[in-house]
MOPAC internal coordinates of N, CA, C and O (Angstrom, degrees):
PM7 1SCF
backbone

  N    0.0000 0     0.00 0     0.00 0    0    0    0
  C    1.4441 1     0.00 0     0.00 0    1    0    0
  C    1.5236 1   108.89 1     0.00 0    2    1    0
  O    1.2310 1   121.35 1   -49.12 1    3    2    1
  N    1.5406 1   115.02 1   130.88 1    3    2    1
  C    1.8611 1   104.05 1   174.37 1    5    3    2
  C    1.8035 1    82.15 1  -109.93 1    6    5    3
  O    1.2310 1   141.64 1   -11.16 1    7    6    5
  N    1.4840 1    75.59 1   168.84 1    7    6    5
  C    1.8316 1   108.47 1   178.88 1    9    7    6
  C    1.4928 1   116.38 1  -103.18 1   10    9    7
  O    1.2310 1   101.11 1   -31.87 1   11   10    9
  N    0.9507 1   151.98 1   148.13 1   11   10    9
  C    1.2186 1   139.37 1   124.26 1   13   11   10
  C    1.4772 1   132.95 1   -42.98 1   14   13   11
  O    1.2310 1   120.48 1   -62.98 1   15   14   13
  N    1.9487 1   116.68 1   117.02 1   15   14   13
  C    1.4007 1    98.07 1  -166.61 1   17   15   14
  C    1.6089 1    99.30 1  -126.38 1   18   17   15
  O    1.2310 1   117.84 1  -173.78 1   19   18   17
  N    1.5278 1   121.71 1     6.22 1   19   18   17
  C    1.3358 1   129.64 1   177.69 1   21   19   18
  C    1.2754 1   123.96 1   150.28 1   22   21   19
  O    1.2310 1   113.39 1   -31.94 1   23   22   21
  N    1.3435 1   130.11 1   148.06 1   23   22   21
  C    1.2755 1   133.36 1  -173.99 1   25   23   22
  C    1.9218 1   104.91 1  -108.60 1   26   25   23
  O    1.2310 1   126.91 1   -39.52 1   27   26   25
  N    1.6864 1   104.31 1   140.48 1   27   26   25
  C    1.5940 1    81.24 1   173.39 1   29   27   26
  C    1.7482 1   101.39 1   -97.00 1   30   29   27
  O    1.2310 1   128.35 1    29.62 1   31   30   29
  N    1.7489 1   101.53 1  -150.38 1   31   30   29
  C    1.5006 1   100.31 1   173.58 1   33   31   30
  C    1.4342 1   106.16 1   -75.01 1   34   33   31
  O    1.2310 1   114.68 1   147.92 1   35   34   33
  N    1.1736 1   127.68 1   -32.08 1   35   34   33
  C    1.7866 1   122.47 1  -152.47 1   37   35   34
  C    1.8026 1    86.76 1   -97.39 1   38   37   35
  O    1.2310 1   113.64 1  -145.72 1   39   38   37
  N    1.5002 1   129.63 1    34.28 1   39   38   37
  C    0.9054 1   138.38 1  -163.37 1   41   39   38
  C    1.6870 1   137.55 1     7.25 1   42   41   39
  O    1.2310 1   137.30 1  -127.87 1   43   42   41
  N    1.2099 1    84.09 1    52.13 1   43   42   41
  C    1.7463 1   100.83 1   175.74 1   45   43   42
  C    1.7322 1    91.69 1   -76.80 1   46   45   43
  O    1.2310 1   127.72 1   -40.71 1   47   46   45
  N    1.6521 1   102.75 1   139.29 1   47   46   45
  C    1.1693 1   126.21 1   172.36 1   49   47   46
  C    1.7518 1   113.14 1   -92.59 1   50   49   47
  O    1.2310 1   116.46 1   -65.76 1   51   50   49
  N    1.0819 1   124.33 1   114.24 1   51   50   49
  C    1.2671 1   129.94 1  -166.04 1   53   51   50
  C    2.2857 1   105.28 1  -106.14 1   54   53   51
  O    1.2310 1   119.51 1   -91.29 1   55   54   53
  N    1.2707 1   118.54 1    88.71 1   55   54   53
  C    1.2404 1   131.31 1  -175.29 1   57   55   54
  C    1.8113 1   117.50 1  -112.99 1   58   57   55
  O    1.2310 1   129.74 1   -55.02 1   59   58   57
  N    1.1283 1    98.84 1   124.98 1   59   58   57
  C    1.5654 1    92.69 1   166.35 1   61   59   58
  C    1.3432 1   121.06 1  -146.96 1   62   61   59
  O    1.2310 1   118.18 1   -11.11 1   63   62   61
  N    1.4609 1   121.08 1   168.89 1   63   62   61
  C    1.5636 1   136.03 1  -154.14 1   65   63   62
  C    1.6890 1    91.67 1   -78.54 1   66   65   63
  O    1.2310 1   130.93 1   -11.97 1   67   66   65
  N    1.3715 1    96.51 1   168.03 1   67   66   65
  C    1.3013 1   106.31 1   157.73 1   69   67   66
  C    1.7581 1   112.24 1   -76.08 1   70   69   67
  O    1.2310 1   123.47 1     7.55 1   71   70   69
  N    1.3774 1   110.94 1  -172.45 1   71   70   69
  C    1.3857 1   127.78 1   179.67 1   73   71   70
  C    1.2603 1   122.74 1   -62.04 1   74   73   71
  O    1.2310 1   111.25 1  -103.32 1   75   74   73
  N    1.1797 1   134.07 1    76.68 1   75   74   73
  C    1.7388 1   133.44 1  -170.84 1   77   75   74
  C    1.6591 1   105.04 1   -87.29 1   78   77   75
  O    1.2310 1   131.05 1   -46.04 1   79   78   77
  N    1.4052 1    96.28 1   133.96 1   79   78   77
  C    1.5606 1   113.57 1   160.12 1   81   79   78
  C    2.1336 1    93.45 1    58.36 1   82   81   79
  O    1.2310 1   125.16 1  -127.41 1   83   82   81
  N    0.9518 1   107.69 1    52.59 1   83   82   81
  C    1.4981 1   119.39 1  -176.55 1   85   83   82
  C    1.4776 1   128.16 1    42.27 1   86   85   83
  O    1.2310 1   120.78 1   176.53 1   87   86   85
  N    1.3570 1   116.12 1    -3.47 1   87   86   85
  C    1.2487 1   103.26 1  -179.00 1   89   87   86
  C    1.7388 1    96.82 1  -144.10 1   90   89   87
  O    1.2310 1   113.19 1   155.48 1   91   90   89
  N    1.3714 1   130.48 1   -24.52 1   91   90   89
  C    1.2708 1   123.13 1  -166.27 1   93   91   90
  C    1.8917 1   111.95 1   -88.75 1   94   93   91
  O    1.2310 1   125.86 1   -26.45 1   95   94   93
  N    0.8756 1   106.34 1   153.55 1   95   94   93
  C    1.2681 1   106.65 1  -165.75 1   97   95   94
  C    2.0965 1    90.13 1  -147.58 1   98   97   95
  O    1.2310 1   112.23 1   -55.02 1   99   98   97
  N    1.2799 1   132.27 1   124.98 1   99   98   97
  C    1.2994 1   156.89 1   170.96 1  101   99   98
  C    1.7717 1   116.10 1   -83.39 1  102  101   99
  O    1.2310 1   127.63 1   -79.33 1  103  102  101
  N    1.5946 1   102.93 1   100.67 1  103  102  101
  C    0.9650 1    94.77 1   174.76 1  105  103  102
  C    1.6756 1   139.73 1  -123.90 1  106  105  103
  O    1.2310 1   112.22 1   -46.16 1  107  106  105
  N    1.0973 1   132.29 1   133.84 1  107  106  105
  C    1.3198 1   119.14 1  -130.95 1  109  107  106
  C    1.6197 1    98.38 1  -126.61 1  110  109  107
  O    1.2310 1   117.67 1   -18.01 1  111  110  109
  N    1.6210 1   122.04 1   161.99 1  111  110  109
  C    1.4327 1   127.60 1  -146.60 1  113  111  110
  C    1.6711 1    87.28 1  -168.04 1  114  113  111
  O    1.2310 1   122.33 1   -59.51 1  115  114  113
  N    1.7918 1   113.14 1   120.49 1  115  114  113
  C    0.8727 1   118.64 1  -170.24 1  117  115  114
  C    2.0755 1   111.20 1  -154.08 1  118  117  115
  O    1.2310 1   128.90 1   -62.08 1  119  118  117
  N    1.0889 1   100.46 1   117.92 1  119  118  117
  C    1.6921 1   114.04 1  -167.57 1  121  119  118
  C    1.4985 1   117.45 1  -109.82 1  122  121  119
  O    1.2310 1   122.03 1   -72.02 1  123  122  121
  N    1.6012 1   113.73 1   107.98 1  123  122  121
  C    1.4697 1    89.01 1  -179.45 1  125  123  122
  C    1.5091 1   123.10 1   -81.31 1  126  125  123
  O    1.2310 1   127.18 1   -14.10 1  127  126  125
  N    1.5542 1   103.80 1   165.90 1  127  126  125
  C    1.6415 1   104.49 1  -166.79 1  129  127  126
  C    1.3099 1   113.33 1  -120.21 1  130  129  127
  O    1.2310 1   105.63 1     6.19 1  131  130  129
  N    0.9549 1   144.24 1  -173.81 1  131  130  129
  C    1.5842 1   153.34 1   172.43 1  133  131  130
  C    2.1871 1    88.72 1   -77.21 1  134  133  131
  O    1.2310 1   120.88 1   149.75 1  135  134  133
  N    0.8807 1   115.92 1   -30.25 1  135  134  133
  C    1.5136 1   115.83 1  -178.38 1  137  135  134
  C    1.1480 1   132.01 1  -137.11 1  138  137  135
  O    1.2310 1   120.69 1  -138.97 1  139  138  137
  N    1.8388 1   116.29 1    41.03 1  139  138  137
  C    1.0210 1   137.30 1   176.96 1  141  139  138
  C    1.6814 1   123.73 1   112.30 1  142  141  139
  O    1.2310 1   116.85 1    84.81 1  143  142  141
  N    1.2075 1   123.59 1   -95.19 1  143  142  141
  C    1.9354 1   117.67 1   164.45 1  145  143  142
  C    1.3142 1   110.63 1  -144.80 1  146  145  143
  O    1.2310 1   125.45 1    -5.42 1  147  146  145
  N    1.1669 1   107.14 1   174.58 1  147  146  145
  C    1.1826 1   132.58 1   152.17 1  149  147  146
  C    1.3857 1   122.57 1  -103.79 1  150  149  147
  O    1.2310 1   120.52 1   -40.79 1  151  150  149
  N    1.2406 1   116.61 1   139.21 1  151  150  149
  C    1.2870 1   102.69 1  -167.44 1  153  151  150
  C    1.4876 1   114.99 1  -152.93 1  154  153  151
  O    1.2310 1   114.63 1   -25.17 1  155  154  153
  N    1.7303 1   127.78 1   154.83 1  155  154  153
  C    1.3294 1   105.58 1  -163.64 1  157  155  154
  C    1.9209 1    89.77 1  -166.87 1  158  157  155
  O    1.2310 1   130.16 1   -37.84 1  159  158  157
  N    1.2436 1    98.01 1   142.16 1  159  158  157
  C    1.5904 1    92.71 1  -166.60 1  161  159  158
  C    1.6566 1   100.35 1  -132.27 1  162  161  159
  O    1.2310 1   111.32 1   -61.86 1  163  162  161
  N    1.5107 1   133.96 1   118.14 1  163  162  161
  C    1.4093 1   120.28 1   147.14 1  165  163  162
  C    1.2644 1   120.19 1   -97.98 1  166  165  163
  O    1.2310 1   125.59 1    10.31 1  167  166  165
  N    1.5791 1   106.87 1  -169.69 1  167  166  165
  C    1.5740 1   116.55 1   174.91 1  169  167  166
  C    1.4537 1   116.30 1  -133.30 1  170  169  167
  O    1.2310 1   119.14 1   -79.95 1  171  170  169
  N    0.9577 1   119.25 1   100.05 1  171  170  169
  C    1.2590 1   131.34 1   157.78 1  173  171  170
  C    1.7959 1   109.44 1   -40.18 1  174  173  171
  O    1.2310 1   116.63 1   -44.14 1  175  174  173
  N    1.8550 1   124.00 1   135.86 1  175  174  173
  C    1.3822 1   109.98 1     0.76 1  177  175  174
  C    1.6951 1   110.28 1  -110.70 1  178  177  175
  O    1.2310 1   118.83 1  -118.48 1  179  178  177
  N    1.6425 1   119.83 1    61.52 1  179  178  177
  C    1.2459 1   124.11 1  -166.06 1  181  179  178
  C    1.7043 1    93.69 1  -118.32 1  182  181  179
  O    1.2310 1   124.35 1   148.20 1  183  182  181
  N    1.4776 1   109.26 1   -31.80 1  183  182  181
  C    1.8257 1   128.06 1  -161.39 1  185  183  182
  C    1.5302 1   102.56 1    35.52 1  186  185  183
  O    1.2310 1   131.78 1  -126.85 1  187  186  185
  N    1.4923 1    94.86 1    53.15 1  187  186  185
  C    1.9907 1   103.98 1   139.16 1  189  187  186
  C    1.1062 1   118.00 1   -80.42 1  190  189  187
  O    1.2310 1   125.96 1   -35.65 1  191  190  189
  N    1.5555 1   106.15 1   144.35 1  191  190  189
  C    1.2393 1    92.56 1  -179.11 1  193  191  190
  C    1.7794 1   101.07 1  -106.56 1  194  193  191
  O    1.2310 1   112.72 1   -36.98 1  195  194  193
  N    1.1563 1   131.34 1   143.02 1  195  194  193
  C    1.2221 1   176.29 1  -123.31 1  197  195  194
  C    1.9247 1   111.46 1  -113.09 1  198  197  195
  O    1.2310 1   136.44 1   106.66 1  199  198  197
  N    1.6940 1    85.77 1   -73.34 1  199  198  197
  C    1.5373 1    79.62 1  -168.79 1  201  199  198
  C    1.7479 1    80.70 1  -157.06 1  202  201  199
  O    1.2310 1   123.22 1   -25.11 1  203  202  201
  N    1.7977 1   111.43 1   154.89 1  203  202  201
  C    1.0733 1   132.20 1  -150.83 1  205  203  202
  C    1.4722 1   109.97 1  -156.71 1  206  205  203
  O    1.2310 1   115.11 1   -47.85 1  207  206  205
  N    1.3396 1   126.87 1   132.15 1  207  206  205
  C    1.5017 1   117.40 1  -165.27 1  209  207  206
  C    1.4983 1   107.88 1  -167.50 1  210  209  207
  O    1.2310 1   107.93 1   -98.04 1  211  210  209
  N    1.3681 1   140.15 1    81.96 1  211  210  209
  C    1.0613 1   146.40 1   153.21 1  213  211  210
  C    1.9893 1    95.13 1   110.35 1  214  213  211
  O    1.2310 1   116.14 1  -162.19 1  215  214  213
  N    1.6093 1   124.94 1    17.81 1  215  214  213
  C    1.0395 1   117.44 1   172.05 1  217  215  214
  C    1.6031 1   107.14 1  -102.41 1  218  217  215
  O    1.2310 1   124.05 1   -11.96 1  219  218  217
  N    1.4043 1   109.83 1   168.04 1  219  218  217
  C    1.4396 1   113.52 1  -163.87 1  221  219  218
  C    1.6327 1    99.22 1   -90.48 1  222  221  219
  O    1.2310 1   107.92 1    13.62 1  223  222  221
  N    1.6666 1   140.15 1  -166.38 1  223  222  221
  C    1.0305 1   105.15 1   151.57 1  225  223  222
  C    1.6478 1   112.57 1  -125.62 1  226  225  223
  O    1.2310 1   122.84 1  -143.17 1  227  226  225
  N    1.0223 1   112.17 1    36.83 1  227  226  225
  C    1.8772 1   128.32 1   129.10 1  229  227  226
  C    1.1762 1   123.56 1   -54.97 1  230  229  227
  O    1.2310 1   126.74 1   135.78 1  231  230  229
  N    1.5442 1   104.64 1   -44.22 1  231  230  229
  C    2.0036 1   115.12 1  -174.17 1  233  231  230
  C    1.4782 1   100.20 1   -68.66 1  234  233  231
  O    1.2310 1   120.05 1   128.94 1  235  234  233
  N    1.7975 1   117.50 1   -51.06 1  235  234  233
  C    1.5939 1   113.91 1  -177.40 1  237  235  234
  C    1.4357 1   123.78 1   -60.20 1  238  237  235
  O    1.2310 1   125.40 1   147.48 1  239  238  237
  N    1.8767 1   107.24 1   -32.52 1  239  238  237
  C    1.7727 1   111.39 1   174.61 1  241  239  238
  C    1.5567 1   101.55 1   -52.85 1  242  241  239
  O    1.2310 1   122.74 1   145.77 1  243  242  241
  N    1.3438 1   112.35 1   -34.23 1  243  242  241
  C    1.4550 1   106.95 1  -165.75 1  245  243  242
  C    1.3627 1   113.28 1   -76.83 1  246  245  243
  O    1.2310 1   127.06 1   123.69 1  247  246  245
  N    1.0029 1   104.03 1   -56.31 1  247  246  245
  C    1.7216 1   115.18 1   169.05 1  249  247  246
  C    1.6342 1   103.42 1   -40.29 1  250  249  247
  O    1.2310 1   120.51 1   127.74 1  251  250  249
  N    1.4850 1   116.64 1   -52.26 1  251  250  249
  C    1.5840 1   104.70 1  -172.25 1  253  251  250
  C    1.2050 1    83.03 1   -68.89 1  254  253  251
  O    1.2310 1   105.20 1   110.95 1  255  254  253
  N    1.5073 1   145.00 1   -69.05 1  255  254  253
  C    1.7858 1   112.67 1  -133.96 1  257  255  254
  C    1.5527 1   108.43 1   -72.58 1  258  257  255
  O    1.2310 1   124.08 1   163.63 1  259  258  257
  N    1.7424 1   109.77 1   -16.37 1  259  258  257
  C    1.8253 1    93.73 1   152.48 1  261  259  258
  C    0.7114 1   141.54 1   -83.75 1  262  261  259
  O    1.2310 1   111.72 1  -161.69 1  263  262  261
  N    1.6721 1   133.21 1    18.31 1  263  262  261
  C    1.3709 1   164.52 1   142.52 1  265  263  262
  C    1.3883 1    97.21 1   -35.88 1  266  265  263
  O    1.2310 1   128.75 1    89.00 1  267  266  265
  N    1.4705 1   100.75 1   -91.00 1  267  266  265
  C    1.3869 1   128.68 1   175.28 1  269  267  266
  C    1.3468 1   125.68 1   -28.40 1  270  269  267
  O    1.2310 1   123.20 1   132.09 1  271  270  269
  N    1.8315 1   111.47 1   -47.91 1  271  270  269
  C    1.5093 1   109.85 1   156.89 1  273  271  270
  C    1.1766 1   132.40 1   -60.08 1  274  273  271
  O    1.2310 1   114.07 1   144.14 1  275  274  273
  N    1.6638 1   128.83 1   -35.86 1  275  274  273
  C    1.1221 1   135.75 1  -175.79 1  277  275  274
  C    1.2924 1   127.46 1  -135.82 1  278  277  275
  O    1.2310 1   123.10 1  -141.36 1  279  278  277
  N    1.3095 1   111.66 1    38.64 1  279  278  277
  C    1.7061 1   124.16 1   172.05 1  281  279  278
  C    1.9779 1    95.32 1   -68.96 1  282  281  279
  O    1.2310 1   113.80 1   140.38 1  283  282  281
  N    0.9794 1   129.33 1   -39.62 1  283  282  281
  C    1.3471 1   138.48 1  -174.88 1  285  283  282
  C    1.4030 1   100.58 1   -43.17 1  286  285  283
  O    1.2310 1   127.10 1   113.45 1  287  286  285
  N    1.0927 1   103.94 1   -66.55 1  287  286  285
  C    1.6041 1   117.86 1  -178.47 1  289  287  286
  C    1.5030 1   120.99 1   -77.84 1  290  289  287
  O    1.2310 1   117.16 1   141.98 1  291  290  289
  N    1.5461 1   123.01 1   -38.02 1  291  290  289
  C    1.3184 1   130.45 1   166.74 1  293  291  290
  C    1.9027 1   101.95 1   -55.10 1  294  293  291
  O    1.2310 1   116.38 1   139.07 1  295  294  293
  N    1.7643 1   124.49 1   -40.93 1  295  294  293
  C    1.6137 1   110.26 1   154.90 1  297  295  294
  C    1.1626 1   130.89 1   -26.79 1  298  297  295
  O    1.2310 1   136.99 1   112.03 1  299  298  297
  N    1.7726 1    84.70 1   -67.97 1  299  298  297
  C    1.9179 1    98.11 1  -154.48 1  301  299  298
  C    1.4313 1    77.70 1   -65.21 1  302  301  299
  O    1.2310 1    96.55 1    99.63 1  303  302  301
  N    1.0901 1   159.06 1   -80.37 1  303  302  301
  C    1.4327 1   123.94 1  -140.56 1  305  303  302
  C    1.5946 1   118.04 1   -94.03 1  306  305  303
  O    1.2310 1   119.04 1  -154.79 1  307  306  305
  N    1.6351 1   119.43 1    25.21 1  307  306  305
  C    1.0191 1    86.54 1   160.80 1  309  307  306
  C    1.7517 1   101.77 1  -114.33 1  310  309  307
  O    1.2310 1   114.87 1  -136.79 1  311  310  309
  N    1.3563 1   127.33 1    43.21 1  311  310  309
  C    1.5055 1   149.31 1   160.09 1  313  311  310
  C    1.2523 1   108.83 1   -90.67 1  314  313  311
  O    1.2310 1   120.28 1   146.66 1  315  314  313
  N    0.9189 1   117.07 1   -33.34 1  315  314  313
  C    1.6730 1   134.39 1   177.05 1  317  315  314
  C    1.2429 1   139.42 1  -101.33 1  318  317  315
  O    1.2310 1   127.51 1  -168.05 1  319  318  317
  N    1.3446 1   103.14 1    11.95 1  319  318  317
  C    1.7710 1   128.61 1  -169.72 1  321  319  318
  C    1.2552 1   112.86 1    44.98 1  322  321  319
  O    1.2310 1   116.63 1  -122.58 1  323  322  321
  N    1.8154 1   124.00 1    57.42 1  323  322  321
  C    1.2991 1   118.56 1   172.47 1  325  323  322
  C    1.0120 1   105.86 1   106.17 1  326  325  323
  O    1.2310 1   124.04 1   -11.67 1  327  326  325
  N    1.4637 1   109.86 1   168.33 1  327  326  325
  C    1.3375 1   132.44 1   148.73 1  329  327  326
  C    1.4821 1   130.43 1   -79.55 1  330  329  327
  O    1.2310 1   127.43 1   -73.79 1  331  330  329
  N    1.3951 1   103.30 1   106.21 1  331  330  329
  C    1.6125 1   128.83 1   174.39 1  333  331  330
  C    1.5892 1   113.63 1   -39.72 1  334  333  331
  O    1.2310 1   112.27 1  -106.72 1  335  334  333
  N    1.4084 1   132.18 1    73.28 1  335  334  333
  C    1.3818 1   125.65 1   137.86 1  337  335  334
  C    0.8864 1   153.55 1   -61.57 1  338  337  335
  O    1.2310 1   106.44 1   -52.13 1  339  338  337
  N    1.5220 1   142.81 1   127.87 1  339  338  337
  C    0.8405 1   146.36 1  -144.68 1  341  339  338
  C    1.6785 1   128.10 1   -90.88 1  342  341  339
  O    1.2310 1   120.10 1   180.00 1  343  342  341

């Protein structure tokens, strides 16, 4: 199951799995296009990235150093199935 964990402005969808095999958690990055997505996947807690598809790799540094800011929080909720809206 992925979660919803935020949208940016250039509207990349930012989603990830719950907690697999106790510590890994899958996190996924997705842009729509004039011809389907863009798309870009790491893994928490190494933030390799995995798989890569119409992103630059400026767009992935960025994506990792917001890895890096908010894997803390991308956890706690994916222990908790997400983020709780109201």
């Amino acid at each position: 199951m992925m979660y919803p964990y935020m949208t940016l402005a250039d509207e990349t969808e930012i989603v990830h799995s719950q907690i697999i095999d106790g510590e890994k958690v899958i996190v996924h990055f997705e842009r729509p296009t004039e011809n389907g997505f863009d798309s870009a996947r790491f893994e928490l807690p190494t933030y390799k990235l995995v798989f890569c598809e119409g992103y630059s790799r400026g767009e992935t540094d960025f994506f990792e150093k917001l890895l890096r800011h908010n894997a803390h929080l991308i956890y706690k909720y994916a222990r908790c199935g997400g983020v709780k809206i109201a």
